[in-house]
C-alpha positions in Angstrom: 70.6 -13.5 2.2 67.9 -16.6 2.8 66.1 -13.8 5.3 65.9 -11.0 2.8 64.6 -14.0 0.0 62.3 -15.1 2.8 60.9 -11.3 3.3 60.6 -10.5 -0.4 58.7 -13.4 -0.9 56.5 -12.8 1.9 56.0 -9.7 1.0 55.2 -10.3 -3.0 52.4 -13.0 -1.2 50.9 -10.2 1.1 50.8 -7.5 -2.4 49.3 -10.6 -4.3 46.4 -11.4 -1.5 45.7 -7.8 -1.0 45.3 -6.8 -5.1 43.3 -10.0 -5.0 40.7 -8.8 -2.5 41.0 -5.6 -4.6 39.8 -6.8 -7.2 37.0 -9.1 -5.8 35.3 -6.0 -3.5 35.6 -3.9 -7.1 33.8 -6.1 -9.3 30.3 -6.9 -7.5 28.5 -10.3 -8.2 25.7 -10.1 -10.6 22.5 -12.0 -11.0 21.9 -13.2 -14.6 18.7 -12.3 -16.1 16.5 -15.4 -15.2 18.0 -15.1 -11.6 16.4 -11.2 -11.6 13.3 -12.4 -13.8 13.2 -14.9 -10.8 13.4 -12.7 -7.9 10.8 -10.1 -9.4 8.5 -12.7 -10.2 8.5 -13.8 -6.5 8.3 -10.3 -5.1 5.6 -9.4 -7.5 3.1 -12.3 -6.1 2.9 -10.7 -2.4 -0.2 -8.9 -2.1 -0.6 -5.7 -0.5 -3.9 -5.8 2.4 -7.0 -4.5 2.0 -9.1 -2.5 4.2 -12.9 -2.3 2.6 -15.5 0.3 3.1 -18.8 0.6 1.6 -22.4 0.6 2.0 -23.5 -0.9 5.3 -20.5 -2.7 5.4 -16.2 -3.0 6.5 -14.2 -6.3 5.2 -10.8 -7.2 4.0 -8.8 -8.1 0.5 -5.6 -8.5 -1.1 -4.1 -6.7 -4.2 -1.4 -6.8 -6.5 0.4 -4.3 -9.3 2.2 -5.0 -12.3 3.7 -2.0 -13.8 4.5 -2.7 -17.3 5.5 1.0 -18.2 7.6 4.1 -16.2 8.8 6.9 -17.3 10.8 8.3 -14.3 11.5 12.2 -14.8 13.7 11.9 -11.1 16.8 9.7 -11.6 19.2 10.8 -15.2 19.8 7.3 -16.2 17.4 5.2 -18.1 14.1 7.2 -17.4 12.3 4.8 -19.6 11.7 1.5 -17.4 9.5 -1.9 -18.2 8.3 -4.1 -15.3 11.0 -4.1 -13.0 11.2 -0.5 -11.7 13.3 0.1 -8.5 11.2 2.1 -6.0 14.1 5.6 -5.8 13.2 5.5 -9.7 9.3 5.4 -9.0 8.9 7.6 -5.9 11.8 10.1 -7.3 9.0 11.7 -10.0 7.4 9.6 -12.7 4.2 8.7 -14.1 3.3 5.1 -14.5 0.8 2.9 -16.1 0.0 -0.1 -14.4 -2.4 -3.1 -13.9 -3.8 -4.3 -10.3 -6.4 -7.5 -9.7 -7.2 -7.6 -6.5 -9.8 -9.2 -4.1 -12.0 -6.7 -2.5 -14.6 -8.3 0.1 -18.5 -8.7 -0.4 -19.5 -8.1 -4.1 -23.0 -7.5 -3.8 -25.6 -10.0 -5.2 -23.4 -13.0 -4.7 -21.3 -11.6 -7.4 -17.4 -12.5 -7.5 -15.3 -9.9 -5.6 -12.7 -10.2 -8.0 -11.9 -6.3 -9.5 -9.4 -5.7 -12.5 -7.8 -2.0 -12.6 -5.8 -0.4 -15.5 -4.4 3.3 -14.2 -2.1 5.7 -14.6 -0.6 7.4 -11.7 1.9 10.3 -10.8 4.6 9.9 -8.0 5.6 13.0 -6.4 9.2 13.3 -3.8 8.6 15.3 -0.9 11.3 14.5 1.5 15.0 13.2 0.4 13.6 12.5 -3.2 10.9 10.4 -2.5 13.0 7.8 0.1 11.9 9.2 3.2 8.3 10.4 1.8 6.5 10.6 -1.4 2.9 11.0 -2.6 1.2 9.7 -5.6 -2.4 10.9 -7.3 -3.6 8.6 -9.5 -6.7 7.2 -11.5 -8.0 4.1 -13.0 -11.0 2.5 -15.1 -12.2 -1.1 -13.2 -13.8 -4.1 -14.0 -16.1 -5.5 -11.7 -18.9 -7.8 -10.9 -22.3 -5.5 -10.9 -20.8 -3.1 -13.7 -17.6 -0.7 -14.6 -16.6 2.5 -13.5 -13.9 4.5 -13.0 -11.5 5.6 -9.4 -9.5 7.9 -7.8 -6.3 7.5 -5.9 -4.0 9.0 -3.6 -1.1 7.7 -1.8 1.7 8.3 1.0 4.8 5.9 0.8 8.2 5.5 2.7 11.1 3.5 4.1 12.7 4.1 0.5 9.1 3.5 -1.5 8.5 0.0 -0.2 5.7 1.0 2.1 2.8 3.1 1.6 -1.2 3.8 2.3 -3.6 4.1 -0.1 -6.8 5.2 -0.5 -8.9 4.3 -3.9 -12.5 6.0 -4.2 -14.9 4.4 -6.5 -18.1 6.0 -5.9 -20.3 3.7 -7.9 -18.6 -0.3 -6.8 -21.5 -1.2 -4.4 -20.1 -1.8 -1.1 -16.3 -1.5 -2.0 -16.7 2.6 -2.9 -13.7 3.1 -0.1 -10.5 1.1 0.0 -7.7 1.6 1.9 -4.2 -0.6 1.1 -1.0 -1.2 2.6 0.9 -0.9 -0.3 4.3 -3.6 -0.2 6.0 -2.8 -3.2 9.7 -4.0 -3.7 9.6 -3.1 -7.5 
């Protein structure tokens, strides 16, 4: 009689441990929202590279993106996004607004080679919708030492929208009318 106590005990112990662990791997851990505000905050001060090209001359820079509206036509839930935007909702289809100073080489004159850019741009899937390979088309008005003027954009991204090339024309920003970008984006 102590054995079959022994084994239903045991056995209510092993039921007990294994509707624990249950019920831990259901219910994942979440970060509050100054833990999140945190993490984006961090992620959003990387800078994407540079490449330069203009007149006479090839240098470097650095450039970052705050995206303070998306309206993301791919994904069903909340299509409306503010700031934090995960990349499958980007590079799925949407249209974004955004904001990007960056640091493009050699203003002419002496002048600061500080540029501030408000666009809009569209995000396109091509390949498993947009993880493996989207494209974007954009434009955007600048602000820049030796005038204002307005660019064009294209884009190629992968490895789930976190990497991507682009290219930004702006015809009339002496010595900066080409610029090519790495684009590092983890929202």
């Amino acid at each position: 009689m102590a054995r079959v106590v022994a084994l239903m005990a045991l056995f209510a112990a092993l039921t007990a441990t294994r509707a624990s662990r249950a019920e831990e791997a259901r219910s994942p851990s979440r970060v509050d929202a100054t833990g999140a505000a945190l993490v984006w905050t961090i992620a959003e001060l990387v800078p994407s590279p540079l490449l330069v090209v203009g007149t006479g001359h090839v240098g470097g820079g650095v450039r970052w993106q705050v995206t303070p509206l998306v309206y993301s036509f791919g994904v069903a839930e909340k299509p409306l996004r503010a700031f934090i935007v995960e990349p499958v909702a980007r590079h799925a289809g949407s249209v974004e607004l955004y904001l990007s100073p960056e640091w493009a080489c050699c203003a002419p004159n002496d002048g600061t080679s500080w540029i501030g850019r408000a666009g809009a741009r569209l995000y396109l899937p091509i390949f498993g919708h947009g993880e493996s390979l989207a494209w974007s088309i954009g434009g955007s008005y600048y602000r820049a030492s030796g005038g204002d003027g307005w660019s064009a954009e294209m884009g190629a991204y992968t490895l789930f929208g976190m990497l991507g090339l682009t290219v930004t024309l702006s015809p009339s920003l002496l010595r900066r009318e080409a610029i090519a970008a790495l684009a590092i984006r983890y929202f």
